[in-house]
DOMI-907899 format. One record per residue: x, y, z of N, C-alpha, C in turn; residue in one letter. Coordinates in steps of 0.2 Angstrom, whole numbers, plus 5000, padded with zeros to 4 digits. Layout:
<sites>
XYZXYZXYZA/...
</sites>
This chain:
<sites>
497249595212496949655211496749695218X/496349685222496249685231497049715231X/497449695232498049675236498449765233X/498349785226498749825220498149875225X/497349875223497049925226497149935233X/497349895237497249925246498149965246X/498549945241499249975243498950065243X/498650055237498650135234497950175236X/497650135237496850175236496950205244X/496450245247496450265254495750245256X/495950185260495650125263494950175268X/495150205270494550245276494050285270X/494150305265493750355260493550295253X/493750235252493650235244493750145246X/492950125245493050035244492750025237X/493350025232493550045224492849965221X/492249975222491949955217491549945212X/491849965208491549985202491150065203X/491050115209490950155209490950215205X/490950255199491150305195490950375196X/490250375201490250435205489850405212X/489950455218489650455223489650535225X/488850515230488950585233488350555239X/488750575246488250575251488250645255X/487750665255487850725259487350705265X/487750715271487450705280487050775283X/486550765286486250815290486450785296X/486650805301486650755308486550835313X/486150785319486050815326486550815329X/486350845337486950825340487150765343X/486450715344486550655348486850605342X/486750615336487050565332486550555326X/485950575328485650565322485450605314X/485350595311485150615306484950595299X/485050615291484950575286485550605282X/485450565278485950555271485750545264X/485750595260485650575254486150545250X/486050495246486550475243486350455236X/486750475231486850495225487350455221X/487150415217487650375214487650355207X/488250335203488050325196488750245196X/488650195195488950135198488750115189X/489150035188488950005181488349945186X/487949925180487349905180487849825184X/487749775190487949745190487849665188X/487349685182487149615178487849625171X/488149665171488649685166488949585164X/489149555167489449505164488849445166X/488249445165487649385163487649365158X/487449315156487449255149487249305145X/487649315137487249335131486649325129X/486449255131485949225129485349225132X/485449285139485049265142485149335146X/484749385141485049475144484349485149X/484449545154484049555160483349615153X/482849625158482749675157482949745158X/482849815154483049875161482849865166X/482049865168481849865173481949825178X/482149745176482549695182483049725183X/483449755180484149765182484149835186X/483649885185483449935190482949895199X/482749865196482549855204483049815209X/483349765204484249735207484449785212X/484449825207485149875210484849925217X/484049925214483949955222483949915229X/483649855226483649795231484349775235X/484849775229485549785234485849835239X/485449875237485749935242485149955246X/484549935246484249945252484449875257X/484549835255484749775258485449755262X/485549795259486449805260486549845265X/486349905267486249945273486549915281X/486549945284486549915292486449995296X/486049985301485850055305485450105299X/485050075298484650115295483850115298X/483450175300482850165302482350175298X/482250215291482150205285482450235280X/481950255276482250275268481550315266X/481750335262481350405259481850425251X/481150445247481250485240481850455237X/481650375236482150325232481850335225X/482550345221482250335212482950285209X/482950265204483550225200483150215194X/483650225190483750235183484450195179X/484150185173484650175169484950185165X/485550235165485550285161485650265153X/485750325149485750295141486450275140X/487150275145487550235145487550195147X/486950155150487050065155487150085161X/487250145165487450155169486850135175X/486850125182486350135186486450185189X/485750245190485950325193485350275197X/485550295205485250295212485350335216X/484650395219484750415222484350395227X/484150415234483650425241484150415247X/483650425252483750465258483550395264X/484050405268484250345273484350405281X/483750365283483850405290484150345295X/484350385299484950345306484950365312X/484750335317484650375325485450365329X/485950335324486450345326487150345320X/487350375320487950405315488650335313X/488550325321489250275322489050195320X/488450195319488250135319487950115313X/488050175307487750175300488350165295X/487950105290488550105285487750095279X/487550155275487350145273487450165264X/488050135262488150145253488350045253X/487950025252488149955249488349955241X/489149925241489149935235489349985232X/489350055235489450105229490350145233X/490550115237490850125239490850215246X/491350245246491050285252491450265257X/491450305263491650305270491250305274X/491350265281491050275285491350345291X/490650355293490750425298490850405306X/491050445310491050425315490850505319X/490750505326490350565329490550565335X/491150585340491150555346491350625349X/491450635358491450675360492050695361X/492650755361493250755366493250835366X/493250815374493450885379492450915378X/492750965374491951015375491851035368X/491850985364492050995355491350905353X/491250915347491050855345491450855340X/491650785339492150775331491750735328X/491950755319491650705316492350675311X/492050625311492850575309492950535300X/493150525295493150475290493550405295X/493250355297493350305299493650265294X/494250245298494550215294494750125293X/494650095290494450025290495449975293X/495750025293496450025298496650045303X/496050075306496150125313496350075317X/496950095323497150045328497550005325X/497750005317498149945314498649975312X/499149975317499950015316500349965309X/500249925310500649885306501249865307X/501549825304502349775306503049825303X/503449855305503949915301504349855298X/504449855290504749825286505449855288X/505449785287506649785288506849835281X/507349855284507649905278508149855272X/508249785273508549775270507949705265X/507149725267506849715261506449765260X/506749815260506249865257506449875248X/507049865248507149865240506849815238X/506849755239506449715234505649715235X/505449735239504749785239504649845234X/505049865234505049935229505249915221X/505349845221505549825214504749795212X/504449715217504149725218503349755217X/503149815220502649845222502749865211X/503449905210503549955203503149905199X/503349835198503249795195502349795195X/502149775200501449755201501049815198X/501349875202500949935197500849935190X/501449915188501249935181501049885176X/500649815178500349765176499749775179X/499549835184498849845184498749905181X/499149935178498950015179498250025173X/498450005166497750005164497149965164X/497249935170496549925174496449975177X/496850025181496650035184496350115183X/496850145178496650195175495950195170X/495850135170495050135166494650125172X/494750095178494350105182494450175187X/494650215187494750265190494550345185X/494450325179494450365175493450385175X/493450465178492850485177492550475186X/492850435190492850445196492650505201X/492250515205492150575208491750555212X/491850575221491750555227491650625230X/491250645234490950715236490650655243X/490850705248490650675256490550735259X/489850765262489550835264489450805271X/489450855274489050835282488850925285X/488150925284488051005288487750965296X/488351025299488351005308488151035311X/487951025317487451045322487951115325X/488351145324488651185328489251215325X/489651255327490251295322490751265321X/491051245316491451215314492351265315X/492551215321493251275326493951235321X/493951165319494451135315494151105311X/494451105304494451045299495151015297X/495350965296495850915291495650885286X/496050915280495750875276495050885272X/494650885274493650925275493950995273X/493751015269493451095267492951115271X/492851195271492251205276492051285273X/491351265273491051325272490551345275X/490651375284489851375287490151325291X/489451285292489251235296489351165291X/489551185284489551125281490351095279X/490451035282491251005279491050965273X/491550975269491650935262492150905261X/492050845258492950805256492650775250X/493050785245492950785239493850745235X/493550715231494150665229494050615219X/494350645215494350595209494650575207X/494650525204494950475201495550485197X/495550555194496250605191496750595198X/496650625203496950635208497250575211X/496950505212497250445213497750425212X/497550425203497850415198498550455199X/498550515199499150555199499650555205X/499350515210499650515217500250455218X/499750395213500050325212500450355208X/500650395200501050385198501750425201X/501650495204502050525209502150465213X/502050405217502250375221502750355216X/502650305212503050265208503850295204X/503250345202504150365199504750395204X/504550385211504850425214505150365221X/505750345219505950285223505950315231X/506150375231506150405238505550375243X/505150415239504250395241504050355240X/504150295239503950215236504150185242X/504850205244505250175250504850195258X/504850265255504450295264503850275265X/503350255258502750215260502650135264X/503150105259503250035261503550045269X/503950105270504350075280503850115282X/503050125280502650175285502250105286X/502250055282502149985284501149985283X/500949915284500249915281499749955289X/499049985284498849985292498650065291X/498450115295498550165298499050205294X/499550175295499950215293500150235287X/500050175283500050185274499450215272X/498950215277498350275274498550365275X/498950365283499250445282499650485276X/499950405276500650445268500050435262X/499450405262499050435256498950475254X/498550495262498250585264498650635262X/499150615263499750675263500050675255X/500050615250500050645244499750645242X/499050635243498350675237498050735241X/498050775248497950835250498350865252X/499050845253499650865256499350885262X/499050835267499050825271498950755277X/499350755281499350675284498550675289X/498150615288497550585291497650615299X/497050585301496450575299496050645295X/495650615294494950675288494450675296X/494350745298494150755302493850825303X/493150845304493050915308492650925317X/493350965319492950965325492551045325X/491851025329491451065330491151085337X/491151155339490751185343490051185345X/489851195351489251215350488751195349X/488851105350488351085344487751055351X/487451095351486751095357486251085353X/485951125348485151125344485351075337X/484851025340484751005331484451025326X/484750985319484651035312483951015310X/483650955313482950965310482450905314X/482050905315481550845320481650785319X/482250745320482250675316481550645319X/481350625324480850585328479950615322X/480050645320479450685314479650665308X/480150665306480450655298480450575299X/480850555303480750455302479950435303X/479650465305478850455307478550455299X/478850515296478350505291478650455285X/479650455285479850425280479350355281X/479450325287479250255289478350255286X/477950285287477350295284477250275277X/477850295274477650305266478150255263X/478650215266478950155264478650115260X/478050065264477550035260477550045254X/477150105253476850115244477450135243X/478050175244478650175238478850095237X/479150065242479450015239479049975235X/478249975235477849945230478049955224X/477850025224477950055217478650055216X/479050015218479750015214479949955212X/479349905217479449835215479949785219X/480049815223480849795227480249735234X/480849725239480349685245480749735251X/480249765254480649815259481349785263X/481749815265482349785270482049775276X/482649715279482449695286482549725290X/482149745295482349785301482449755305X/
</sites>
């Protein structure tokens, strides 16, 4: 399953777990800081517990927040957490995760999502979708086993497909960043303003994998683009018709967009009584 997801899924944007919607939108400074809200609707993860022995709602809502505040890394606090369980089983969680460094935040445990990255080049700041095969060119496949990889790969797809069309189905992924300064290029990322957007569903995956497959040409030019980096550009290229990275660089970016060292003071203040009142045990710092 792993192995059918990393061919097709695009590894830097999408870690396919059971996620059905996401949405994080970034505020960030210049120096790297800033918060995130993050928005999500995932199946309940008690879904396969003994018959015999079912959760309550309210266990199965504190789980889920416990997972994801726990789950986190580079996080300085958290603010205005709620979860719920919807009338379909679902877990809807939202709240706000602040970060004194962008490059060093992974904070959707579980729900799937990209990591961001923030760095300098020239007289520009860029912000990056990080890809979990950066730096991994991969091995070029001999051309005299690429057909039995494309025989292969045809086969495996379609022994997963209606798994994966049921896991893919109703999917939607929204990634917002409003930036410190004027946004001069984007890849990939929409841009309105100061704000980049990369937005991706489950329809769209679905229809990329199936144009891959029925089309020997592009099945063949995947497999010699080989694992790695590479197999992540030929994704880019056929779900936005355009090759990686997802990237905008930005101008200007001198004033920050709002007092992190104020807002973290007071998220941190008010932690305590929230995560009492949700019933959870705070994350370790």
């Amino acid at each position: 399953m792993r192995r059918l997801l990393k061919l097709f899924a695009l590894s830097s944007l999408l870690s396919v777990t059971g996620c059905l919607e996401l949405m994080q939108a970034y505020t960030l400074n210049p120096d790297g800081s800033g918060k995130v809200v993050i928005d999500t609707v995932t199946p309940a993860r008690n879904q396969f517990a003994p018959q015999d022995k079912p959760q309550k709602p309210e266990d199965i809502v504190k789980e889920a927040i416990q997972e994801r505040i726990s789950g986190g890394a580079g996080i300085d606090a958290w603010s205005d957490i709620s979860c719920e369980l919807t009338k379909e089983g679902k877990i809807h969680f939202r709240g706000t995760a602040y970060f004194s460094d962008i490059n060093a935040l992974k904070a959707d445990n579980g729900g799937g999502g990209g990591d961001l990255s923030w760095t300098k080049q020239g007289d520009a700041m860029v912000l990056m979708m990080k890809s979990k095969n950066e730096g991994q060119a991969g091995q070029p496949v001999p051309d005299a086993e690429v057909d039995q990889q494309v025989q292969q790969e045809k086969m495996q797809y379609q022994q997963m497909k209606p798994m994966m069309a049921a896991m893919f189905d109703g999917m939607k992924v929204e990634i917002s960043a409003r930036l410190p300064g004027k946004v001069a290029e984007a890849n990939i990322f929409t841009q309105k303003d100061n704000v980049a957007t990369l937005q991706i569903t489950g329809k769209q995956m679905m229809a990329a994998m199936e144009k891959i497959n029925g089309d020997d040409k592009l099945l063949k030019a995947k497999i010699k683009a080989g694992k790695g980096k590479g197999e992540d550009d030929f994704m880019f290229e056929q779900i936005f018709g355009k090759k990686g990275p997802a990237q905008v660089k930005v101008t200007g970016a001198n004033a920050p967009l709002f007092d992190y060292k104020a807002e973290v003071a007071k998220a941190k203040a008010g932690e305590a009584a929230m995560f009492k009142n949700l019933g959870v045990t705070p994350p370790a710092k």
